[in-house]
MOPAC internal coordinates of N, CA, C and O (Angstrom, degrees):
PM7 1SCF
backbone

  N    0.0000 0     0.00 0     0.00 0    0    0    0
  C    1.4424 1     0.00 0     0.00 0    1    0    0
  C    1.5120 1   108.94 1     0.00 0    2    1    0
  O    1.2310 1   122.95 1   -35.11 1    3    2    1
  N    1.5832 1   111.96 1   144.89 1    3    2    1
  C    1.4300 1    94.71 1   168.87 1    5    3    2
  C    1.7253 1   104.60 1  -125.13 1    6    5    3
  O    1.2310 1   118.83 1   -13.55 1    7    6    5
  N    1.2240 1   119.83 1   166.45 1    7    6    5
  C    1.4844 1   114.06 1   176.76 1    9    7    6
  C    1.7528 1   107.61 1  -140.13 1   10    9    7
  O    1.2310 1   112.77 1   -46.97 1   11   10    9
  N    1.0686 1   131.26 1   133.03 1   11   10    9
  C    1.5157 1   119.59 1  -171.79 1   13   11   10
  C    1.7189 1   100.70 1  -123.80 1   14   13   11
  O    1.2310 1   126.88 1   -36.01 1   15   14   13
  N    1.3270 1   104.38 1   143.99 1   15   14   13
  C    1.6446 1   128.90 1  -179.10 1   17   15   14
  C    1.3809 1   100.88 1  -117.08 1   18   17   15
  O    1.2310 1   116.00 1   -58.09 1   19   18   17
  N    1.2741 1   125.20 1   121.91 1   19   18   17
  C    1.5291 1   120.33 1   148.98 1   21   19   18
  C    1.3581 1   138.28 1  -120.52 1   22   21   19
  O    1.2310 1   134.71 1  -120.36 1   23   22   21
  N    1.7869 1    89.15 1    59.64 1   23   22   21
  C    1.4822 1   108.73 1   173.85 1   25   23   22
  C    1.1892 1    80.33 1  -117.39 1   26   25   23
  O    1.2310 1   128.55 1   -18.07 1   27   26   25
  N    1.6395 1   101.14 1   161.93 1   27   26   25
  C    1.6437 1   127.11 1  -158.35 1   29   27   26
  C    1.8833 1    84.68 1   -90.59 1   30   29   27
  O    1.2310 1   136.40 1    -2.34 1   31   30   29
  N    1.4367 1    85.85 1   177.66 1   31   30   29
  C    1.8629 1   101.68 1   173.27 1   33   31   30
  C    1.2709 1   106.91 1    50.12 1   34   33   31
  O    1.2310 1   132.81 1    29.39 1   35   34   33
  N    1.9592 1    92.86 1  -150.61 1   35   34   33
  C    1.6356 1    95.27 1  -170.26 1   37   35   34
  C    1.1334 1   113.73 1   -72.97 1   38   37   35
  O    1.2310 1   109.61 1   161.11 1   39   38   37
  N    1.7713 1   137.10 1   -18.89 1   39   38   37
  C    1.0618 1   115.58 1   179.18 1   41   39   38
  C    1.8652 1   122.78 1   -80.16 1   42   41   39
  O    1.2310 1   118.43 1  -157.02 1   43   42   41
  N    1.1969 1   120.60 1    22.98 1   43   42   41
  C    1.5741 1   145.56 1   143.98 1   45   43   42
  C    0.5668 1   130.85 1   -86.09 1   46   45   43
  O    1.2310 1   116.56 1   177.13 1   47   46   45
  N    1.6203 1   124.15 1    -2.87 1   47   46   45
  C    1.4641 1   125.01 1  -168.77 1   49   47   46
  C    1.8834 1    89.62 1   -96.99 1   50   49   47
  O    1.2310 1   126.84 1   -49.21 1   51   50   49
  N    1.0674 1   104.45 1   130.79 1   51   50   49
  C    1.4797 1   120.72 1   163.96 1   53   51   50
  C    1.7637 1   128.45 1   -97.25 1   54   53   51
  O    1.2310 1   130.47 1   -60.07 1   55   54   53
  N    1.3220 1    97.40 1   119.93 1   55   54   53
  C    1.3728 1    82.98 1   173.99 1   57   55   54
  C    1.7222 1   115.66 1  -143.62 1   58   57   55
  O    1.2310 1   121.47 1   -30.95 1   59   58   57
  N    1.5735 1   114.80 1   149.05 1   59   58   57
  C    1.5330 1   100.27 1  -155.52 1   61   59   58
  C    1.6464 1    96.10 1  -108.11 1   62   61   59
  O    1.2310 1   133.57 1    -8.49 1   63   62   61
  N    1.3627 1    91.37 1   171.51 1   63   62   61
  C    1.7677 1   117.83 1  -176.73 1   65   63   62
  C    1.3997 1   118.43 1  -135.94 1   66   65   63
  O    1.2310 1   126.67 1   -20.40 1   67   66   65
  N    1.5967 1   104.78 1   159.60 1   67   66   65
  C    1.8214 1    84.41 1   155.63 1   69   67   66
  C    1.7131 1    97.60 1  -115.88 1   70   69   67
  O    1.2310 1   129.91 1   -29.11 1   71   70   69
  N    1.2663 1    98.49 1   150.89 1   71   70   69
  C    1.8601 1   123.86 1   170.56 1   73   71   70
  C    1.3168 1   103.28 1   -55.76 1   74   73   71
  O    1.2310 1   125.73 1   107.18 1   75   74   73
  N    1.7384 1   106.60 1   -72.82 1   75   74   73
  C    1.3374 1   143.06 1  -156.03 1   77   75   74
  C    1.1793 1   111.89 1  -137.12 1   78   77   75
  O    1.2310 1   123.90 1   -52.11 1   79   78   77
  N    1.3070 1   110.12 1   127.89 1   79   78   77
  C    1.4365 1   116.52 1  -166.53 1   81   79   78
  C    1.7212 1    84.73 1  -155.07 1   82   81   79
  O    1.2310 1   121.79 1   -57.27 1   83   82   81
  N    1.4871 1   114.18 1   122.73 1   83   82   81
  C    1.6557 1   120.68 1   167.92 1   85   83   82
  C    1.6857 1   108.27 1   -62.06 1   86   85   83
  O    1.2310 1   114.04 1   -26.34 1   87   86   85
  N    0.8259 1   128.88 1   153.66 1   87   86   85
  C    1.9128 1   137.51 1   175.53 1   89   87   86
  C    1.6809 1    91.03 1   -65.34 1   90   89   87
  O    1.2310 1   103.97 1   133.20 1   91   90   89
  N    1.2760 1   147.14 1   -46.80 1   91   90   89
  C    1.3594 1   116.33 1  -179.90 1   93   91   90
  C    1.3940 1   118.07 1   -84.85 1   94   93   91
  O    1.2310 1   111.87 1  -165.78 1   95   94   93
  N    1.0939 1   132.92 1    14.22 1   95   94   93
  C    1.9401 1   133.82 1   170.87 1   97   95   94
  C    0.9508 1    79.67 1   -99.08 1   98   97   95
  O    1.2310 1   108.36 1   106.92 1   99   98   97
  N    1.8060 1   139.37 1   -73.08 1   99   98   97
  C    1.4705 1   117.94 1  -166.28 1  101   99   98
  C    1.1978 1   148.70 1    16.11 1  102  101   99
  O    1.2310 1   129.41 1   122.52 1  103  102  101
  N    1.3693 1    99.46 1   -57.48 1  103  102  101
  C    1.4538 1   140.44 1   177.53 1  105  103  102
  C    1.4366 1   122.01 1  -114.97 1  106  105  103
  O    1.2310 1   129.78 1  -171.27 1  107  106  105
  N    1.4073 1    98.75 1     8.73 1  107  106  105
  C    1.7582 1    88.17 1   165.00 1  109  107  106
  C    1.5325 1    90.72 1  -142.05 1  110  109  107
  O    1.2310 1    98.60 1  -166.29 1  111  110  109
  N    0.9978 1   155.98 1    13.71 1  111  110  109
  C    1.6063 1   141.91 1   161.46 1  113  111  110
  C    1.5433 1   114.42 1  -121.25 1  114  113  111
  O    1.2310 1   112.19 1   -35.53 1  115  114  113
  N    1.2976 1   132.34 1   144.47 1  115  114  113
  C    1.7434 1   120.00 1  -136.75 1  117  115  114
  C    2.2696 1    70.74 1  -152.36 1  118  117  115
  O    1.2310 1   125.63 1   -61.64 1  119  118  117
  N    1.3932 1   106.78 1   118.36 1  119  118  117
  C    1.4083 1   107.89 1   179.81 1  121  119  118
  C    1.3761 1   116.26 1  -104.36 1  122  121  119
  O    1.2310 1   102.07 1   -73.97 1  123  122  121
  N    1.2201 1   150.37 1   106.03 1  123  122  121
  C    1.6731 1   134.57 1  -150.51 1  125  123  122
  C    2.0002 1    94.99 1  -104.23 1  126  125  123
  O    1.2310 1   137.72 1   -85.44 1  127  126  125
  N    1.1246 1    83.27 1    94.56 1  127  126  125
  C    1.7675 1   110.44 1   156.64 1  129  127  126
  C    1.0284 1   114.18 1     3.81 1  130  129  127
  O    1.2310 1   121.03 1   116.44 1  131  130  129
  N    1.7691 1   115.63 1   -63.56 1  131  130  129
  C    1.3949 1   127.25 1  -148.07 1  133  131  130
  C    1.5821 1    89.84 1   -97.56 1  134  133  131
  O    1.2310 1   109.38 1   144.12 1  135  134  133
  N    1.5843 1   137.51 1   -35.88 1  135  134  133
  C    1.5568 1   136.00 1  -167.52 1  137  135  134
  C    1.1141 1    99.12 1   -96.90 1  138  137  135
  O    1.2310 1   109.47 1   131.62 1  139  138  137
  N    1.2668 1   137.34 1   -48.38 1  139  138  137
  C    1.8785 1   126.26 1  -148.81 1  141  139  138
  C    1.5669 1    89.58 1    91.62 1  142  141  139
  O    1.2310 1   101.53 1   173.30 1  143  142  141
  N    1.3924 1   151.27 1    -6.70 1  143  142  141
  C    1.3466 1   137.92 1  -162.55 1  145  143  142
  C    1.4781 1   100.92 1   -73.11 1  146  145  143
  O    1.2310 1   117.36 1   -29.22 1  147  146  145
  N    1.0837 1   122.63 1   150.78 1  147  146  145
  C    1.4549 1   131.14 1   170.63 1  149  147  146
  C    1.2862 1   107.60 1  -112.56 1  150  149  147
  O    1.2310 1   119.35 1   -16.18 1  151  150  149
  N    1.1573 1   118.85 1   163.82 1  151  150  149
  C    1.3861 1   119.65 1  -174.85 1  153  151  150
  C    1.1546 1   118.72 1  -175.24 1  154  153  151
  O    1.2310 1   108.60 1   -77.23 1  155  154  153
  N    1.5241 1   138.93 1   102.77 1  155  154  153
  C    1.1889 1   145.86 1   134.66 1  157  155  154
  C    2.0149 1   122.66 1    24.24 1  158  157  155
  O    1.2310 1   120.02 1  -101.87 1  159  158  157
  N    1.2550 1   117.56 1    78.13 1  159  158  157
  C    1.2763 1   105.68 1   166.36 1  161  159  158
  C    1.3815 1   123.97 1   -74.43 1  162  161  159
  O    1.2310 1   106.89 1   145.17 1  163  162  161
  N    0.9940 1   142.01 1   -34.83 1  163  162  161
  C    1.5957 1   148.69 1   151.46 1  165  163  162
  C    1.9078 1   115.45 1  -143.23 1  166  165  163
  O    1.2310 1   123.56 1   -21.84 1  167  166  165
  N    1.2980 1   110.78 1   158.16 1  167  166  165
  C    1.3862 1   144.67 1  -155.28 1  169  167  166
  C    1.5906 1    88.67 1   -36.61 1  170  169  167
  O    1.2310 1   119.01 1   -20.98 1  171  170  169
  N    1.4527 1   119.49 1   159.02 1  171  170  169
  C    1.5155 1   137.26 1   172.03 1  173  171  170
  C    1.2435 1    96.83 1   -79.16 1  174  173  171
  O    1.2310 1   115.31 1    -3.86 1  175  174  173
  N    1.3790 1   126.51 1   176.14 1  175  174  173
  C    1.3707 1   122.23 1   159.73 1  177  175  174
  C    1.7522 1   100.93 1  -161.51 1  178  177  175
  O    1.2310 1   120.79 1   -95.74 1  179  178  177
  N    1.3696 1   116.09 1    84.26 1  179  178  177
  C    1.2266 1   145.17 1   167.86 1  181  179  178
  C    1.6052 1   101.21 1   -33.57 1  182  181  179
  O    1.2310 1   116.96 1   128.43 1  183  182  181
  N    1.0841 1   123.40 1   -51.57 1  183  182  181
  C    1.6742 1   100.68 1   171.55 1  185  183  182
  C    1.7784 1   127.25 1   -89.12 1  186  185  183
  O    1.2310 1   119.01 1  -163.70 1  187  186  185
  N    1.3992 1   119.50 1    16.30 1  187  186  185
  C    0.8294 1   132.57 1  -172.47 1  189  187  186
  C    2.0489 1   103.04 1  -120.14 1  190  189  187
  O    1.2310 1   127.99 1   134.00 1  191  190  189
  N    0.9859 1   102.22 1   -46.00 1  191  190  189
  C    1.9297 1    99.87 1   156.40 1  193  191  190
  C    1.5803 1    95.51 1  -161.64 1  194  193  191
  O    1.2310 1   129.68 1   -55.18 1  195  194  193
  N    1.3085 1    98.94 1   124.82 1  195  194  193
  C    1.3253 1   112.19 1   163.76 1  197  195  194
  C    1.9584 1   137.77 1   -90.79 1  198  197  195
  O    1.2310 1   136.15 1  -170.18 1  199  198  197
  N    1.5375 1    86.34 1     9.82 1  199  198  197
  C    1.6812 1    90.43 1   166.01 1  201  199  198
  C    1.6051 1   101.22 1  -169.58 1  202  201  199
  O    1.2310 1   123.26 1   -34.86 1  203  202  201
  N    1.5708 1   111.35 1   145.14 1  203  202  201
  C    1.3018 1   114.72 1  -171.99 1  205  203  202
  C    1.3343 1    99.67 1  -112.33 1  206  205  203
  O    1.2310 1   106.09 1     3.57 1  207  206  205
  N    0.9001 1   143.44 1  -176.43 1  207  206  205
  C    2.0454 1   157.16 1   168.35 1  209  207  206
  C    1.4710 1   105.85 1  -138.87 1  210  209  207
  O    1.2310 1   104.42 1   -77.81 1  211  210  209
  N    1.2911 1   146.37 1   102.19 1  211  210  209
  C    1.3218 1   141.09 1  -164.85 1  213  211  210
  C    1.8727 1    76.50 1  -124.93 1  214  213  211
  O    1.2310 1   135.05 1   -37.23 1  215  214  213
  N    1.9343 1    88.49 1   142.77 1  215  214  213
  C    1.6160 1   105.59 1   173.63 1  217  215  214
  C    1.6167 1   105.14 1  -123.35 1  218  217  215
  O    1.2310 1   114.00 1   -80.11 1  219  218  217
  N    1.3910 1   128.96 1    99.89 1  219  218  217
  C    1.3634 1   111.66 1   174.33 1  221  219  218
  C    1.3343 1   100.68 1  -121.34 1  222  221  219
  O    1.2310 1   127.61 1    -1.01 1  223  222  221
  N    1.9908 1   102.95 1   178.99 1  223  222  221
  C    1.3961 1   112.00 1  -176.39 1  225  223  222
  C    1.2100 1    97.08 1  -146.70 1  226  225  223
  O    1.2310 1   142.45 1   -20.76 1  227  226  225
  N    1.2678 1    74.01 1   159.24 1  227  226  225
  C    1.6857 1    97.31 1  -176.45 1  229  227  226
  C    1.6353 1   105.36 1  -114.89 1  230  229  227
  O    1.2310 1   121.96 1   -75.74 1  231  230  229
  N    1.2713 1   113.85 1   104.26 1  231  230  229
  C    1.6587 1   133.12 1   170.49 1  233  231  230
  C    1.8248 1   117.61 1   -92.00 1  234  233  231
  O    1.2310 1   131.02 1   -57.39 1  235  234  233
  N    1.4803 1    96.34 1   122.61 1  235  234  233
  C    1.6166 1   100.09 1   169.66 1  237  235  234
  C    0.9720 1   133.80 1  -102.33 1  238  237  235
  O    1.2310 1   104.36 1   -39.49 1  239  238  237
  N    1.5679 1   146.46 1   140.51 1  239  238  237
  C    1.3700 1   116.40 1  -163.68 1  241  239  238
  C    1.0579 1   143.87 1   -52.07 1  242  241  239
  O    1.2310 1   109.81 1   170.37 1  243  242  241
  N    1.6184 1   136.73 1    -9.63 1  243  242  241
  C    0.8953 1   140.61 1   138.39 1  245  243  242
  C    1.7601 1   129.38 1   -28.89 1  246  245  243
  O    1.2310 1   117.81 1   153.95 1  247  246  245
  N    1.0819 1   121.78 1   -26.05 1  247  246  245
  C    1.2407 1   129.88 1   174.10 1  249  247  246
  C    1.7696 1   108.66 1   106.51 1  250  249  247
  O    1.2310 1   127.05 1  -161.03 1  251  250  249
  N    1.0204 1   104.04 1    18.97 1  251  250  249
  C    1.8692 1   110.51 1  -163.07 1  253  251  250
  C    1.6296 1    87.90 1  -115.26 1  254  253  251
  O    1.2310 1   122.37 1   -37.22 1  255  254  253
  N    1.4069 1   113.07 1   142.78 1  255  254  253
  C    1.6020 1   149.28 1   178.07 1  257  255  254
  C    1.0524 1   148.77 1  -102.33 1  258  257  255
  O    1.2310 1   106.39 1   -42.99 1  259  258  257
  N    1.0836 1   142.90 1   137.01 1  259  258  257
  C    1.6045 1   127.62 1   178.66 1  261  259  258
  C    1.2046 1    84.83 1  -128.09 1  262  261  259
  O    1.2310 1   114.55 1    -8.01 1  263  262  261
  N    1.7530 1   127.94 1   171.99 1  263  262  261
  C    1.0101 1   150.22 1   175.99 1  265  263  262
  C    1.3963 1   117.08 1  -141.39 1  266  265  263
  O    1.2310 1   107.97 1   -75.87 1  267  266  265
  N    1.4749 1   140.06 1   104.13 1  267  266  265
  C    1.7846 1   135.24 1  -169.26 1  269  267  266
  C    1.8331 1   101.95 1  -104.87 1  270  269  267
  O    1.2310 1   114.90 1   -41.17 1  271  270  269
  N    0.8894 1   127.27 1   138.83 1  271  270  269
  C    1.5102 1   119.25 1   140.84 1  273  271  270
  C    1.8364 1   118.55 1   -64.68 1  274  273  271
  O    1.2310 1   125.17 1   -36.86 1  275  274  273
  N    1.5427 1   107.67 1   143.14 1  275  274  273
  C    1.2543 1   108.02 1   165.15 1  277  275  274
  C    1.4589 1   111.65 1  -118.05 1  278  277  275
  O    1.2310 1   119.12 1   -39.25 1  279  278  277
  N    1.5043 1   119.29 1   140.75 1  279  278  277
  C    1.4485 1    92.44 1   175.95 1  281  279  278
  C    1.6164 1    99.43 1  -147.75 1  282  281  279
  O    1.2310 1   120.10 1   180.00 1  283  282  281

């Protein structure tokens, strides 16, 4: 994910989260703070859930938010 601020300093500084995250992604999708990158902690398993809904945000230092669906 990416999210852009163009206020100077910390309140530009972006950094991401998840909202909502179901108890089985939990443990299988790993979100890096500083990129928006998502990333795979271990293998999918298509017969065990076949679709996730991930809700994260992207917060700037200012204290202000965005919110995306991932799916």
């Amino acid at each position: 994910l990416t999210a852009t601020d163009d206020d100077e300093g910390m309140n530009g500084n972006v950094k991401y989260s998840f909202k909502k995250i179901p108890r089985p992604a939990s443990v299988i999708f790993h979100l890096d703070s500083e990129t928006g990158a998502i990333s795979l902690v271990r293998s999918l398993d298509f017969e065990a859930v076949n679709y996730y809904v991930l809700e994260v945000q992207a917060h700037d230092g200012g204290g202000l938010f965005d919110t995306a669906k991932v799916s």
